[in-house]
N, C-alpha and C positions, 0 to 999 in steps of 0.2 A: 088385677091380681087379688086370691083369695087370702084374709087375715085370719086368726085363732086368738076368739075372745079369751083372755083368762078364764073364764067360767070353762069353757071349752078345754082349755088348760089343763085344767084341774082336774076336771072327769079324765083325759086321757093318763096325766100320771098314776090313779088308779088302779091298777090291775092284779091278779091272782096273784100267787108267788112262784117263779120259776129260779132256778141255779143258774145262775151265768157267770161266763168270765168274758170280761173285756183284756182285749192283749194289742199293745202298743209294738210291732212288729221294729219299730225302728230302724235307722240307718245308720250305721257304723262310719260313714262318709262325714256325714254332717260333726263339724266343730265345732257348732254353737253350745252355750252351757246353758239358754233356753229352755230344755227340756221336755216341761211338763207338758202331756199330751191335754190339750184344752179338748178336743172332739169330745176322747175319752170323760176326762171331768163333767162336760155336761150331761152326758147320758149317765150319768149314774145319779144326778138330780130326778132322774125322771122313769127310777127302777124303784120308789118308794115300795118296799114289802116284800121284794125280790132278792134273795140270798147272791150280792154281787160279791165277785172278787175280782181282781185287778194285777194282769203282769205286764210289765212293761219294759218292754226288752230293749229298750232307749240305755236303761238304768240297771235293768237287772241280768241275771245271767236264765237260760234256757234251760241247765239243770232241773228246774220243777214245772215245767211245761204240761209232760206227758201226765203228771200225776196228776196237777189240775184240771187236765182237761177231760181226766175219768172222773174226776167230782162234782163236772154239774152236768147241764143236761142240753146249755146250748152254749154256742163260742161266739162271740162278736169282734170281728177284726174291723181296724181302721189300719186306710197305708193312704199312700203318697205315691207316685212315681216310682220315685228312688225305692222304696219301700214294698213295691209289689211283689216281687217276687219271692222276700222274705214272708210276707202275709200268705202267700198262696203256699208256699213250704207248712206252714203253721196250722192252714185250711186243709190240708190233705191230713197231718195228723190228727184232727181233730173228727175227720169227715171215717178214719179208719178205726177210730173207737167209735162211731156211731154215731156221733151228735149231731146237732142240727146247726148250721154254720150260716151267718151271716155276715156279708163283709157291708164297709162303709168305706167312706173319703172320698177324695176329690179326683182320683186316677178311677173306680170303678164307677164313678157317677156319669164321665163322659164316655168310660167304655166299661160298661157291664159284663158282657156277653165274654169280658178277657178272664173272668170272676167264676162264670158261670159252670164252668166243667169241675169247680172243686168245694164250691160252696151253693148252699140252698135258693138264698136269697139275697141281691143287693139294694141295698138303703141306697138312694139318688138325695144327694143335694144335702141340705140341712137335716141334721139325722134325728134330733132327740124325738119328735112327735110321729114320725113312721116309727122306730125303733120299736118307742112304749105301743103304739098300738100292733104291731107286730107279733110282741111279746103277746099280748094279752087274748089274740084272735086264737095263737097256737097254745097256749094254756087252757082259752075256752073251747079249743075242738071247730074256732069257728072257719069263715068261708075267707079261704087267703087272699084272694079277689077283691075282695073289699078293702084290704087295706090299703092306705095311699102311699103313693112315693117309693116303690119296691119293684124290681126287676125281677121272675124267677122264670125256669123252665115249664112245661109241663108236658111232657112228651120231649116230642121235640119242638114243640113251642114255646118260642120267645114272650113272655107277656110282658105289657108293663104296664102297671098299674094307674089313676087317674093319678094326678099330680097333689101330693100333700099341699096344704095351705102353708104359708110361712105365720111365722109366732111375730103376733102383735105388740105388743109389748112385750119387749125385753128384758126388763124391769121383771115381770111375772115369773120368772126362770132362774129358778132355786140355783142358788153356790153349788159348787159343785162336792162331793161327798170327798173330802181331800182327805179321813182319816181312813181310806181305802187305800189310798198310794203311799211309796216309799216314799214321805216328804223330806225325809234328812237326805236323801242323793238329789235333789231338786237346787243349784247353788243360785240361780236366778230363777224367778218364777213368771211365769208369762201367763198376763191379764189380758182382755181386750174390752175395751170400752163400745164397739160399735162393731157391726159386721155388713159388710159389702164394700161397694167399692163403687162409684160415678165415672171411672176411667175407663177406657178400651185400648188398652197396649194390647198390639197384636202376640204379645209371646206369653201372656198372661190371662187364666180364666176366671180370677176373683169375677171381675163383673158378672160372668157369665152363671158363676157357681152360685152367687146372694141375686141371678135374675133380675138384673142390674137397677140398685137400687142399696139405699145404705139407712139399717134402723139403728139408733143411740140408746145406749142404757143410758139414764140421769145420772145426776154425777151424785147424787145422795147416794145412788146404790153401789155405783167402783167403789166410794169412800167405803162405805160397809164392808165391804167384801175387803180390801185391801188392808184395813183394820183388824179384819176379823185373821187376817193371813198375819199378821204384824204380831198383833196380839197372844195369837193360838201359837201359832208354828215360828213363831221368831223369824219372819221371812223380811229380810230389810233391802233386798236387790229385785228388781224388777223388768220384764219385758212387755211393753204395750204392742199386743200383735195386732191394732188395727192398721186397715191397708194404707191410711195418713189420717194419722194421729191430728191436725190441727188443721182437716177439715173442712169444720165449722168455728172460725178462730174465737168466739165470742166466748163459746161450749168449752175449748180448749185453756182457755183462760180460768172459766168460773173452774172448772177442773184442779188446774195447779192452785187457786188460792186456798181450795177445801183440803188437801192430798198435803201443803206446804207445814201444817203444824206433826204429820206423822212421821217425819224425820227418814223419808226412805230416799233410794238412792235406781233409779230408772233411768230407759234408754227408749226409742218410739222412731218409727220411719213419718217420714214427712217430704213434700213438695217444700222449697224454695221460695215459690209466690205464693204459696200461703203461709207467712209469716212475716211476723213487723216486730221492732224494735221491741216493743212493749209485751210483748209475746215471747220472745224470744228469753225478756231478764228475769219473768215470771215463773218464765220454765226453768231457769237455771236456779231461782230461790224455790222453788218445790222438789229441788233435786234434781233433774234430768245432767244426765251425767255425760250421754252420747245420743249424736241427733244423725240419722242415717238417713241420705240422699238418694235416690234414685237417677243416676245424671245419665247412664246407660252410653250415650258417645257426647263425641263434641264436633261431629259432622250433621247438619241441621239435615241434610237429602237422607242420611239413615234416619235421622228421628222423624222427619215427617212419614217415611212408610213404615218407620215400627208404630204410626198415630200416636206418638208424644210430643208431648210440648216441654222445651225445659227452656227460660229465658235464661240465658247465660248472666247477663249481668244481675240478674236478682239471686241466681246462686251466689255470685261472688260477694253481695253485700250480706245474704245470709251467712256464708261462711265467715266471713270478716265479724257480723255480729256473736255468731258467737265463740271465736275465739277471742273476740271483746267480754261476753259472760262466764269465760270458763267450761264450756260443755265442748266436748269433743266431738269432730264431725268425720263420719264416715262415707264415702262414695263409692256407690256400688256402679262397676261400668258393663255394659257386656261387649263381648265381642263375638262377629259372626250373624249379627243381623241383617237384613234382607240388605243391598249396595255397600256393606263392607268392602273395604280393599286398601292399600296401602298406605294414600290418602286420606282415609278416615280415621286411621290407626292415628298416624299423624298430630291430627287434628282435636282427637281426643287425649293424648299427649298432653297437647299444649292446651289443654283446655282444663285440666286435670293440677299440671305447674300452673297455673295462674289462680286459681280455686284454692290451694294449700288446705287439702283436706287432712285431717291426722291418721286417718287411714284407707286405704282402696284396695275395695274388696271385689277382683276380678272375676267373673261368670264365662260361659260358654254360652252362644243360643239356644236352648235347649229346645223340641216341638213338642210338648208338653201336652196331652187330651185337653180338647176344650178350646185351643190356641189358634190363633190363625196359620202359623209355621210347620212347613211339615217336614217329617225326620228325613234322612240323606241315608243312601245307599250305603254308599261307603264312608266310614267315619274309623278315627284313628285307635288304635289300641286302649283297653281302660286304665292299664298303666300309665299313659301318657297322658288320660284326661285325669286322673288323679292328683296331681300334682297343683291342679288348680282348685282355689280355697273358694267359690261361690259354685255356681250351679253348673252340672256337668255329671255327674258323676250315677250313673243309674238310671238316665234319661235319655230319650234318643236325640243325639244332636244334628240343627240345623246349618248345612254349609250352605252358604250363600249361594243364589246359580250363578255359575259361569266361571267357580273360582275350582280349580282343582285343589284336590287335598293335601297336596305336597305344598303349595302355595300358602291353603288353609292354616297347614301345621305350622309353616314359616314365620308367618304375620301371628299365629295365638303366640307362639314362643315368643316371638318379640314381645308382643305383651305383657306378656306374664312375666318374664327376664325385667323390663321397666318396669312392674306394680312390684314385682320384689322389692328390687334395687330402692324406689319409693320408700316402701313402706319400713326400709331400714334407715334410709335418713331422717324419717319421719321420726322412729321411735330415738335417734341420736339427737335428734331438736330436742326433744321432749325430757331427755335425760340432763340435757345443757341448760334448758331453760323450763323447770319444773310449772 
């Protein structure tokens, strides 16, 4: 795999000056108070001299869209699944005043060609070092060809370009231009210390999007950054969006001892068996406030064909430990993976009551580009998948084979009916015993 020296770096954030807008298309579905489009913030580190502006439609309203998008001269969408369809509405108006349209994320990196009929060009994979060179090739008149990491037409041909290098250090990769965005609609802000992933869950493409493999910023530099947020913008709530946060438990430690004198108040997903007592107290005196699980079921013949591993009993002593430190824990389950059925429903039940998470946060299988699952013919009204608070809602979902959809619908309602009912005793403990 190819690296990009900082020197390399640095030459590429260079470039002429063009007008751009980046637009965070957003999804109306999503709950989380998360927000901040990270994709977005780092490309705008890496538009040094280039007249950016930034809408983001997560937070803001549509009304200045049109106007914006006569003010520069190229548009940059980033989406999601959930998100695409909103993005490609945004690509058409932009594509009808004339401009030159590029989209990014994680839904057009595994399917381009869905991009193609409304926008110019798509960024594949890690955006910021195709983007900037992007920029700079159409600014200079030069040969689109050469740039890496980009999907466009030409004719009717499909090209796609040689493969961009991934950024060597991460460390090297400017903060991102935060007094672009609406930071006062921002109530959590979401950092990430490290990007990839070492797992291979069949419903999930992190491995496959970071080219499976995971680089760390130092923990000198989150301090900075998280400081410099703390400091500037009065930002005291936080999200660590790395794919498990602890890891490298050593990393995750020296982490919380640097982060524990800035008084902030943070939340991070994590594995189970990667964490130990001494880890767990550190994290709760650096703040971490809520620690989110991946436990997906509590039938071991689903988890081994969805390729996870979750040791039950090490969730439970994790869980136990910290509502031993005070941090609250979340369990995210899904339902609808490949040998779901009534049994498993069951079984994850009772796996769910013995664990006493403080909350659970129920999904859909979703077949998501990139995944190994793939979407089902028939699938139930979006009203009915609405209803549920994890993943589902804008995605095509996968019904298990062999189960019909009346069956399907049967067993998610149960579910969903028990993570309610849950999650309201859950928060009646919590009122009784603060």
């Amino acid at each position: 795999m190819t690296l990009l020296s900082a020197k390399m770096l640095k030459e590429l954030r260079l470039s002429k000056a063009m007008r751009i807008l980046l637009v965070n298309p957003g999804f109306r579905g999503y709950r989380g108070l998360d927000l901040f489009p990270l994709a977005l913030g780092y490309l705008t580190s890496f538009l040094e001299g280039h007249e950016v502006k930034i809408l983001d439609l997560q937070v803001e309203e549509e009304d200045k869209l049109i106007e914006l998008v006569k003010s520069v001269d190229l548009v940059g969408i980033t989406s999601t699944t959930p998100s695409f369809e909103s993005a490609r509405q945004i690509a058409q108006i932009a594509k009808r005043e004339g401009k030159i349209v590029v989209m990014g994320g994680t839904h057009v990196t595994f399917r381009p060609t869905d991009a193609l009929d409304v926008c110019d060009y798509v960024v594949l994979g890690e955006g910021e070092l195709t983007f900037s060179e992007l920029c700079k090739t159409l600014e200079e008149g030069g040969d689109i060809e050469k740039v890496r990491g980009i999907t466009f037409k030409s004719g009717d041909e499909v090209i796609r370009t040689e493969e961009m290098p991934l950024i060597e250090d991460l460390d090297s990769i400017p903060f991102p231009h935060y007094e672009l965005f609406p930071m006062e609609k921002y109530k959590i802000m979401s950092v990430t210390t490290s990007r990839g992933c070492i797992f291979n869950c069949i419903y999930c493409a992190a491995r496959k999007f970071w080219r499976e493999r995971v680089r760390f910023r130092s923990v000198k530099n989150v301090v900075e950054e998280l400081k410099m947020l703390v400091e500037r913008f009065g930002k005291r709530n936080f999200k660590f969006h790395d794919s498990t946060f602890t890891l490298d438990m050593q990393r995750a430690k020296k982490l919380c001892e640097a982060i524990k004198e800035l008084g902030i108040s943070w939340s991070c997903e994590t594995r189970a068996e990667l964490l130990d007592e001494s880890l767990i107290a550190i994290m709760a005196e650096a703040g971490c406030k809520l620690m989110c699980f991946g436990i997906d079921s509590g039938d071991e013949s689903v988890l081994e064909r969805a390729n996870r591993y979750v040791d039950f009993d090490a969730c439970a002593e994790s869980f136990r430990l910290c509502r031993k430190y005070g941090i609250r824990t979340r369990a995210y389950i899904i339902f609808g993976l490949p040998g779901e059925n009534e049994a498993s429903c069951k079984r994850t039940i009772e796996l769910i009551e013995r664990l006493k998470p403080d909350e659970v946060m129920l999904s859909l299988a979703c077949a998501y580009p990139g995944t190994e699952l793939r979407p089902s013919e028939v699938i139930p009204h979006e009203s009915w998948i609405a209803k549920f608070m994890g993943h589902g809602r804008g995605a095509p979902l996968h019904v298990p084979e062999g189960m019909d959809i009346k069956t399907y619908m049967r067993l998610a309602d149960h579910m969903w009916q028990w993570a309610r009912e849950y999650n309201k005793r859950s928060r009646s403990r919590r009122q009784l015993y603060p």
